[in-house]
N, C-alpha and C positions, 0 to 999 in steps of 0.2 A: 481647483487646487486640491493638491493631497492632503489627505485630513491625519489628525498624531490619533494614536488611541484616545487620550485623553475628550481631546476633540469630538471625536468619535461617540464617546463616553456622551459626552455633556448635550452633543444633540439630539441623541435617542431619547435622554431623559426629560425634553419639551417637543418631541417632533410629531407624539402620538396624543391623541385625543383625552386618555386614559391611561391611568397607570395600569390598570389591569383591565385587558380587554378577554372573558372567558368567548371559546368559540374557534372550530377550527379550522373552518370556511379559508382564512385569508392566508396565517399562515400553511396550510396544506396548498394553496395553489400555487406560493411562491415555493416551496418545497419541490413540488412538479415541476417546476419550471427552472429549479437547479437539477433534475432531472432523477429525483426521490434515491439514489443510491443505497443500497446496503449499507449496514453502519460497520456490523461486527460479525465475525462469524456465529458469535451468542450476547443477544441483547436481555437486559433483567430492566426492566421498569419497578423503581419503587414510590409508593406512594404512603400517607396516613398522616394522623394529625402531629406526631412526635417521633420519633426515631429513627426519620427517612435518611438525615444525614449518617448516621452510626450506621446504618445499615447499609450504604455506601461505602463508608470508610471499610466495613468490614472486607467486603468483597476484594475491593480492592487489596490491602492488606495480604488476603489468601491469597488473590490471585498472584502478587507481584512475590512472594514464597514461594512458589511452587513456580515461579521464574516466566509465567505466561505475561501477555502484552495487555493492557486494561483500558479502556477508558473512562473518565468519569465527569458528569455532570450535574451540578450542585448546584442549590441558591438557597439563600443569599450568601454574599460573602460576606467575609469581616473587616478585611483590611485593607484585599486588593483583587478588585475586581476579576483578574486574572485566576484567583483560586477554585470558580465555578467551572475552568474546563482544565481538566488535569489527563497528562500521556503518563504512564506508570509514575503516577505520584509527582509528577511535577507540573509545573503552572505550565498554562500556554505561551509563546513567546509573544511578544507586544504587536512583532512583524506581520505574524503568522493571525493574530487575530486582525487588526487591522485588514489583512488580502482575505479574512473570510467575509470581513463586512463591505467590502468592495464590490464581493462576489454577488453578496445577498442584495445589494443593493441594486446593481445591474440587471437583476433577475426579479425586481419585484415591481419593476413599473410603475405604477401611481397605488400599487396597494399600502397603505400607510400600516406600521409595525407597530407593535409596542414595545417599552424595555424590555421588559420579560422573552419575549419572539425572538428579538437581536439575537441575543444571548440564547437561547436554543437554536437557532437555525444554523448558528455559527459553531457550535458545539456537535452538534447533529455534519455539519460538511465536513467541518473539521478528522473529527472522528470515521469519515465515509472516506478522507483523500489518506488516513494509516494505517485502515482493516485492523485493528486491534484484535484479541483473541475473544476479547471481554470488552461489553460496552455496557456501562451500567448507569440509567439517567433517573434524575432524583425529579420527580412531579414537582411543580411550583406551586399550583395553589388547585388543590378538590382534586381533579384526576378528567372525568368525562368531558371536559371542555378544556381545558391546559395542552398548550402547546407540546408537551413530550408525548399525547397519545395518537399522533399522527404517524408514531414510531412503531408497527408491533412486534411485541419481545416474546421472545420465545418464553420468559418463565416473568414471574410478578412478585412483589413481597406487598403484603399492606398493614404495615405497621397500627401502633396504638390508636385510636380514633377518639378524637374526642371535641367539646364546644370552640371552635376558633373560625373567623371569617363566615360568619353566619348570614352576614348582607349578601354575599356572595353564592353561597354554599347550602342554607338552611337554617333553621333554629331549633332542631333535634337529630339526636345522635342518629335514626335510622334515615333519614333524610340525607346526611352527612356522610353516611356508610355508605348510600348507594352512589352517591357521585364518584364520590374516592374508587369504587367497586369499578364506574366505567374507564377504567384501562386496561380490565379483564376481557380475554379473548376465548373464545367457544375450545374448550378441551386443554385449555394452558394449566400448567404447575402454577399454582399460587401458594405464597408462604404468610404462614400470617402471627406472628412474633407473640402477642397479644393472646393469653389463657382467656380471655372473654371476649373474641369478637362481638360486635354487634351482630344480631339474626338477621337484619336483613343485608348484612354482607359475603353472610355463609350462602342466605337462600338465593341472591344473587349469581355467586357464584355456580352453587350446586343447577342454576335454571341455565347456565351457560356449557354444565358438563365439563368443569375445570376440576380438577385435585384439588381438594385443599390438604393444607400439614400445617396444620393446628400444634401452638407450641403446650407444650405438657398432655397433646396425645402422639399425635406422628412426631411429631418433635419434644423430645423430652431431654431433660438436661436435670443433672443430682449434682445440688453443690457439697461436696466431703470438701476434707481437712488437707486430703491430699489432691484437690484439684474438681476440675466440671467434669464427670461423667459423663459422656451425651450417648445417645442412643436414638439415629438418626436414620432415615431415609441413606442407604449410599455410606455409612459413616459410623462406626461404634467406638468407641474409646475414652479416654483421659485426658485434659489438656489443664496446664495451669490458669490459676484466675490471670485475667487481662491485667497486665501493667498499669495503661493511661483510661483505657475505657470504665472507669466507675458505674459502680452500680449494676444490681443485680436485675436490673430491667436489662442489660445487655444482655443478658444470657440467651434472652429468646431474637435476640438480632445477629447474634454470633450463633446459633445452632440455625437458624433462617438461610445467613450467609451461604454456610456452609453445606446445606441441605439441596441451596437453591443452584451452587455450583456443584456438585457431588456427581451430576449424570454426566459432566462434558471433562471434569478434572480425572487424574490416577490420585486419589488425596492420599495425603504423606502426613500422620500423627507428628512428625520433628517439625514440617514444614510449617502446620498447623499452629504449630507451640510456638515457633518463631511470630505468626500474626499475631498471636494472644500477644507476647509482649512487643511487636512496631506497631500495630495499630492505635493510631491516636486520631481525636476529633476535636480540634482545638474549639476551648471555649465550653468544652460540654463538661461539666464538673472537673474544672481543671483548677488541680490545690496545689499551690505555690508556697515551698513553705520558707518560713522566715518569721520576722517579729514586728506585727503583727503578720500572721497568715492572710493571703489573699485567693480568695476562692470565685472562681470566673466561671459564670454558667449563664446563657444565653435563653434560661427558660421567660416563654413571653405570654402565654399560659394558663388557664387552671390546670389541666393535664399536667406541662411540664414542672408548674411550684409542686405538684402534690409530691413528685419523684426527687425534686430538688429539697422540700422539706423532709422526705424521708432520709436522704444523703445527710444532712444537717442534723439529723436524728440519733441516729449512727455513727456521726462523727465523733471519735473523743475532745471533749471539749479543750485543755489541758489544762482548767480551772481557772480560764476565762469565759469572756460572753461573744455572742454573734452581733455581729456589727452590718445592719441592709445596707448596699449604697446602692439607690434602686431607681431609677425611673422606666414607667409604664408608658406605653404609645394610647393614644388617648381613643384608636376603636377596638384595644383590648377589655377584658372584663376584671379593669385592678379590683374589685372587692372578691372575685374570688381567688385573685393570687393571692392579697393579703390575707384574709380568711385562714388557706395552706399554709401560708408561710408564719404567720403570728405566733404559734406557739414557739417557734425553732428560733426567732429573733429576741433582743433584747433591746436594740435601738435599730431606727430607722433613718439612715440620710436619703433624704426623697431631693432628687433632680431635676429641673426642668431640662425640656429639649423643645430645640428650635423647630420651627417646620410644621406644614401642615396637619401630618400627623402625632406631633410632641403635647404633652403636655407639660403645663407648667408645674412648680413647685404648689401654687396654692390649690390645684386641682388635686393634686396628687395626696397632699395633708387633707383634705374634705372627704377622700373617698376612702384615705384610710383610715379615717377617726369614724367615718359610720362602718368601715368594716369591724370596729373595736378596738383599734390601738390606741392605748391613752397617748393625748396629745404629749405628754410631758416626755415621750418617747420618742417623737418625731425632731427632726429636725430639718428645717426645707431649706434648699439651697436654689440659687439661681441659674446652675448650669454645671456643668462636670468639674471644671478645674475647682470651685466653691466645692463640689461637693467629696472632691477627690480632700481637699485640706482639712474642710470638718471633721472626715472619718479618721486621718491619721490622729487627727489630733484627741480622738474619741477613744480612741485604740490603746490599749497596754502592750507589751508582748505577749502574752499570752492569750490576746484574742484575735478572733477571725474576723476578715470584714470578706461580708460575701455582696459580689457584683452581682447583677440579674437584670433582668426584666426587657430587655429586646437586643436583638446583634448589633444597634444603634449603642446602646448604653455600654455594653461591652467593649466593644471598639476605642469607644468616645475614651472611655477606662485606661484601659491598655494601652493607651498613644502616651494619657497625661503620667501614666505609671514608670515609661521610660525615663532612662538617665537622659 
């Protein structure tokens, strides 16, 4: 019987052994066996602990200015599954995924997939049946064993690097560097966003005979009054600050971007200035404003709070307070999100989430009162719609309630926030 998306959806998420299976034995042979096609005439693989998605949206963005064809592969999504495989900015049709997983399906025998695999192999065929100009795939989780390095790209980005998925991945930053590192190919353009990569990412690469363009030497970017300066590989000019993309940590994702497409584009400073203000990354420091403000950001993190509490720093307050409505996944490390985030807060609504990987409210109050939040600050709630009503009701107009702490929380947010 013919299966609906949804369907589709709901069986991958019990049909495999693991939620994340690293390793790329199984799906590389089902790969072969759709019969490995070209994706794009220029494929960019991006990986790193924080900025893979910006770094994505960027390309995209430039690329769909300057009117070329794109394609783009993301995870996770936020709201609808469909958002992970986008043709110049738009979702994939429900049809058109469905007949890729029919395809993959036919083609894989008795090899058992995981979620993660569906969702690249499907992206991956997808993208090989509309030759796009531009194929640009976002790593899932490390890089050396993730389903997107069965792919090789002609150029690489490896964004910020830092402690997340350590069961997986390592329990030090150089350990973490090199994995992310294996999606590097022997003499590839690598872009690397991040003023302090890790050494063993550089030495990594330098033992493969890859370029690198290190942001604030090959890539350098001057913020003035009147705009980014960059002074780039392929690219010299002025462009205004980004509209939706916040934060001065874009600067080296947008000079990346732009460095990393520069050999294959004619770039166009108008066209350019057009991406600065359409490129948006929903959910990444997105300020809504109104009474009280609601600030959505998907950091799940020590990396991401550290960027999140420097946004929150810099914010004009307008002589109110910041208001968390926060729940952590329970194999993140919440004492150093709180940590980051504690000085930028005033009050805490702590959430529980259902699921294997959720933690509850009282978890979540334990780990932040030994982080140092005085209790008399928390306030635990049983679940989002609980915790969406505390915060209004905590709120003046003049203060901000900032969301966070995984694309689950965010999401959960956003649904209860609608009329």
């Amino acid at each position: 019987m013919k299966r609906t998306l949804s369907e589709w959806l709901d069986w991958q998420e019990t049909a495999h052994d693991k939620a994340w299976d690293l390793g790329l034995k199984r799906v590389s042979t089902v790969w072969q066996a759709l019969g490995a096609p070209r994706l794009a005439t220029h494929i960019i693989t991006v990986a790193g602990t924080n900025g893979k998605g910006s770094c994505v949206c960027w390309i995209e963005a430039i690329c769909r200015a300057h009117g070329l064809s794109v394609a783009s592969f993301t995870s996770p999504h936020l709201h609808d599954y469909r958002e992970r495989i986008r043709f110049d900015g738009e979702w994939i049709a429900p049809d058109a995924l469905v007949a890729a997983f029919e395809t993959i399906d036919a083609a894989r025998g008795d090899i058992s997939l995981s979620y993660f695999e569906w969702s690249a192999l499907a992206a991956f065929w997808l993208t090989a049946q509309r030759q796009p100009t531009v194929a640009v795939l976002e790593v899932g989780l490390g890089g050396r064993l993730d389903a997107t390095n069965i792919i090789d790209a002609d150029a690489a980005i490896i964004t910020r690097i830092g402690l997340d998925h350590q069961d997986w991945l390592g329990h030090d930053i150089p350990t973490i560097a090199v994995e992310k590192a294996g999606i590097l190919r022997p003499g590839q353009r690598v872009y690397l966003p991040d003023a302090h990569p890790p050494a063993a990412l550089c030495e990594h690469a330098a033992a493969l005979g890859a370029s690198a363009y290190r942001y604030g030497q090959e890539l350098r970017v001057d913020a003035q009054t009147d705009g980014l300066h960059l002074d780039l590989p392929g690219y010299h000019g002025t462009l205004p600050y980004p509209t939706h993309m916040h934060g001065a940590h874009q600067y080296g994702h947008l000079a990346a971007a732009i460095a990393a497409l520069a050999p294959w584009l004619a770039l166009d400073t108008a066209k350019l200035a057009a991406a600065c203000e359409s490129a948006q990354n929903p959910a990444r420091l997105t300020l809504i404003d109104g009474k009280p403000r609601w600030l959505y950001d998907v950091a799940h993190n020590a990396d991401s709070a550290e960027i999140l509490a420097r946004y929150l720093h810099d914010l004009p307050r307008r002589g109110g307070r910041t208001i968390a409505l926060c729940s952590i996944l329970r194999d993140k490390d919440q004492h150093a999100i709180y940590r980051h985030l504690a000085p930028e807060i005033d009050e805490w609504v702590l959430s529980g989430l259902p699921g294997a990987r959720g933690s509850d409210s009282a978890t979540l109050t334990a780990h932040a009162v030994e982080a140092g939040i005085p209790r008399e600050h928390i306030h635990p709630c049983d679940d989002i719609p609980a915790a969406c009503q505390r915060a209004r009701a905590l709120a003046t107009p003049a203060d901000t309630i900032a969301v966070f702490g995984s694309f689950v929380t965010v999401a959960a947010v956003q649904k209860e926030q609608q009329p």
